[in-house]
N, C-alpha and C positions, 0 to 999 in steps of 0.2 A: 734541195737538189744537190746533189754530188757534184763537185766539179772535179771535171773526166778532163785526163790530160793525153797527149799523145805520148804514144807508148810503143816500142820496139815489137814486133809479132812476138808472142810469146813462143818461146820453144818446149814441146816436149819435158817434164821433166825427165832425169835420168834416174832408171833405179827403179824405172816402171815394171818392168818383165812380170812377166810371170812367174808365182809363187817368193818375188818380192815382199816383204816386210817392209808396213810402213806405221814407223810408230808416232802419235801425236796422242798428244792430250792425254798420258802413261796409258795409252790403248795404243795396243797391236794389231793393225787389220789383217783380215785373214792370211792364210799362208797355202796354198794348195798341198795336199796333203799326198806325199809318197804310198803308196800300198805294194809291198813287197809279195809278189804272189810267186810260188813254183810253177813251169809248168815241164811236163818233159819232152825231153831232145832225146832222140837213140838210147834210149832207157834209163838218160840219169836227167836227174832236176838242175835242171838251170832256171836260176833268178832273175826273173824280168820286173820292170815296172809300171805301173798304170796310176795314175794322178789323177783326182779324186777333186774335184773343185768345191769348195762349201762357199757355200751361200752364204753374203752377209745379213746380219740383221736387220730389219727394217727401222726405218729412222724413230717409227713409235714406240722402238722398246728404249726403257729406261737408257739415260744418260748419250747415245746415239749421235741425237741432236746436238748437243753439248761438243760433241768429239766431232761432227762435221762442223759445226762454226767453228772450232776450235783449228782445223788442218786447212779451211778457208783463209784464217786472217792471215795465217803463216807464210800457204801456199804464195796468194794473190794479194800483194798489196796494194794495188785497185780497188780490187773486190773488198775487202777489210775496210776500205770507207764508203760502200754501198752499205755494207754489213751494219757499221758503224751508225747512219744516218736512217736504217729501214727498220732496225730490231726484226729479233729471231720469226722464223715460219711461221706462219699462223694454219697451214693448212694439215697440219700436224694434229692438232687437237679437232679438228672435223671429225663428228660421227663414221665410223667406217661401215658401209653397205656391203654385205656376198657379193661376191664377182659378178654372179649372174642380174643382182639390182643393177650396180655399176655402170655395167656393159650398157644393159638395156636404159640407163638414164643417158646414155652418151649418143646412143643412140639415136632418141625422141630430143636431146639437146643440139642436133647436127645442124650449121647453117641455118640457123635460126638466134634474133636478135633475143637477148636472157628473155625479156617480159614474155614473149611469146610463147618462149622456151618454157616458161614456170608455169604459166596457162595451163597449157596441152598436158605437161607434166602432170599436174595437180587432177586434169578430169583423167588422165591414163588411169592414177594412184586412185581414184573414186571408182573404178570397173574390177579394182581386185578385191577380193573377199578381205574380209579384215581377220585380223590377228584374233586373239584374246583378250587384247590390249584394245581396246576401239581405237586408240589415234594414231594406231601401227597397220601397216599395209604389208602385205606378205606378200613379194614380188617373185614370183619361183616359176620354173619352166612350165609345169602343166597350167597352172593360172592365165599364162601368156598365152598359150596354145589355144584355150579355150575360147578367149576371145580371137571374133572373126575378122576379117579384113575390113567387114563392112562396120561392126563393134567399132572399131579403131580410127577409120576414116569419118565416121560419126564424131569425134572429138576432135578433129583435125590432124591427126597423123597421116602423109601422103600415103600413096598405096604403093609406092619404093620403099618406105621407112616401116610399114605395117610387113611388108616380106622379110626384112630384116629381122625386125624385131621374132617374126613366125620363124626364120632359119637360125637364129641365135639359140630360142627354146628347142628348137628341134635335136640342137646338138647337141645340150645340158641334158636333154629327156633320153635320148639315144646313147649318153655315155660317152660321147666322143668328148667332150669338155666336163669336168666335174669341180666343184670347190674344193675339194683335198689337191688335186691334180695342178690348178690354177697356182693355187698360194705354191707347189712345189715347185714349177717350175722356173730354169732361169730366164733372164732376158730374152736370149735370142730365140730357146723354145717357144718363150710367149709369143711371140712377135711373129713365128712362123705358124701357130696354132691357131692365133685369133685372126691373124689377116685372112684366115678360111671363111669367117664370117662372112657372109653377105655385107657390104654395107661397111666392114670394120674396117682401117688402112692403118699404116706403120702410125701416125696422130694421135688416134683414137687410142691405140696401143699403151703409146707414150703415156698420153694423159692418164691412164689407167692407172701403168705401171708406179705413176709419182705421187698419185693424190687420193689413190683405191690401198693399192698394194706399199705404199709407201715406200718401197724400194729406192736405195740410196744412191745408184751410181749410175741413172738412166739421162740420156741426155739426147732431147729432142731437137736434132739436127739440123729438121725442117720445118723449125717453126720460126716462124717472121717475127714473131715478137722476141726470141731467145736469139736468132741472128743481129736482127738492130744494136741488142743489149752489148752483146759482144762487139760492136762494131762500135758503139757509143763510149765502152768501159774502153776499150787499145785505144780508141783515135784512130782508126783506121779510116785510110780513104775510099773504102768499096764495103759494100755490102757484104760479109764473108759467103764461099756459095757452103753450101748444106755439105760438102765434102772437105771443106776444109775446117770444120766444126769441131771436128775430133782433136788435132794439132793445137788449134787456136785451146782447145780446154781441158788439155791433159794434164793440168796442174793441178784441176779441183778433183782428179780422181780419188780416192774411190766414193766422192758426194756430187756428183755433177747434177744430179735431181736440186740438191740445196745451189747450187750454183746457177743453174738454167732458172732456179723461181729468184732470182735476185733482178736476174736479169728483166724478167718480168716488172718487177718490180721499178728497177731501172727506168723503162721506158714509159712507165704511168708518173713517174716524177718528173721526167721531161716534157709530157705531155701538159700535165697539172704547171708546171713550170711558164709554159710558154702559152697557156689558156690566160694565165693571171695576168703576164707581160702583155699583151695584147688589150685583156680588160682594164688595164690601167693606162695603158697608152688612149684609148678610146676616151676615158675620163678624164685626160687632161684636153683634149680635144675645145677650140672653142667654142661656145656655145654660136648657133647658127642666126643671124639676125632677124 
């Protein structure tokens, strides 16, 4: 267990703006990129500009990972002995699913305790056709479609989470949502395109965006487990609310994804912490005559 000391609200770092350079670990993160276009004015060209955002790389391409712990320890020296005490991501090396599997596991996984969750899961993955592969399931919008509400509700899916699941495919099948489209998109697109889903909300999003899409700089606001963390790592006397989430973590930019899963992390060590303290107090307990 980390011991977490009280700690001044963190500020902002400066030097944040836009098309700021931030160099750590001899990596340069991106730079928004000028595009000098002509256009004309009363028949002569005058030079305007338009700024061209690129997308960083996802934490699973080589060396990535490395350069976010590396701008962590520096950033946050709090965080650098969570860091220190947790070792590196583990959800990094997880097989990665198409969006459209993803979505639809997050789906069937909604408010439901895992063992349940991996049940339901497991007879869903037994109703689709199989691959080539016999131990591979090919999870693709016309497959989903195919099966009916009543298919669905037969293996335990409610019949709120079987509309979902039918309005997810629907959108994959109709074009409005595609896997090229998905992976191009940035943050705020996704989060405006998926929340169209039946059933999908800013969470669901999140979670996608960090453990599907591996994307580096997402940070889920309104997650209780990612508030506690923050609120455990400052010593802070309140619960941070979901609006002050941004400020309190503008230091881990541009890796807030590897920051919010520390955080995680975080609060299963103090849980695990104070399970054991408990079970031993119990133990010394005397015995009852």
């Amino acid at each position: 267990m980390v011991k977490t000391r009280a700690a001044a609200t963190p500020r902002p770092s400066g030097g944040g703006g836009a098309g700021a350079a931030d160099i750590t670990a001899g990596k340069i993160s991106f730079r928004s990129r000028k595009i000098v276009k002509s256009t004309p004015a009363k028949g002569k060209s005058v030079a305007t500009t338009t700024t061209a955002v690129l997308s960083p790389p996802p934490l699973s391409s080589p060396g990535e990972l490395a350069a976010a712990l590396s701008h962590l320890r520096t950033a946050d020296p709090l965080l650098s002995e969570v860091i220190a005490s947790t070792g590196a991501p583990a959800f990094i090396s997880s097989p990665s699913r198409p969006a459209f599997h993803s979505l639809a596991h997050s789906i069937l996984h909604q408010q439901l305790a895992p063992s349940a969750a991996a049940a339901i899961y497991a007879r869903f993955l037994a109703l689709i056709p199989a691959a080539a592969d016999p131990d591979a399931a090919v999870v693709n919008p016309a497959a989903v479609l195919a099966l009916s509400a009543a298919d669905l509700r037969a293996i335990g899916v409610s019949a709120r989470k079987a509309a979902y699941l039918h309005d997810l495919a629907g959108r994959f099948a109709a074009g409005e949502l595609s896997e090229s489209a998905v992976a191009a998109m940035d943050e705020a697109a996704l989060l405006a395109e998926l929340t169209k889903v039946k059933g999908v909300g800013e969470w669901t999003v999140h979670m996608f965006m960090i453990f599907s899409l591996h994307r580096p700089d997402v940070l889920p606001s309104g997650d209780l487990g990612v508030r506690k963390g923050v609120q455990e790592l400052y010593g802070l006397p309140a619960l941070p609310k979901p609006e002050e989430m941004a400020a309190l973590c503008e230091r881990w930019r541009p890796y807030r994804s590897v920051g919010a899963w520390y955080m995680w992390r975080l609060m299963e060590s103090k849980g695990a912490a104070a399970k054991k303290a408990k079970s031993n107090a119990i133990a010394t307990l005397p015995s009852s005559c």
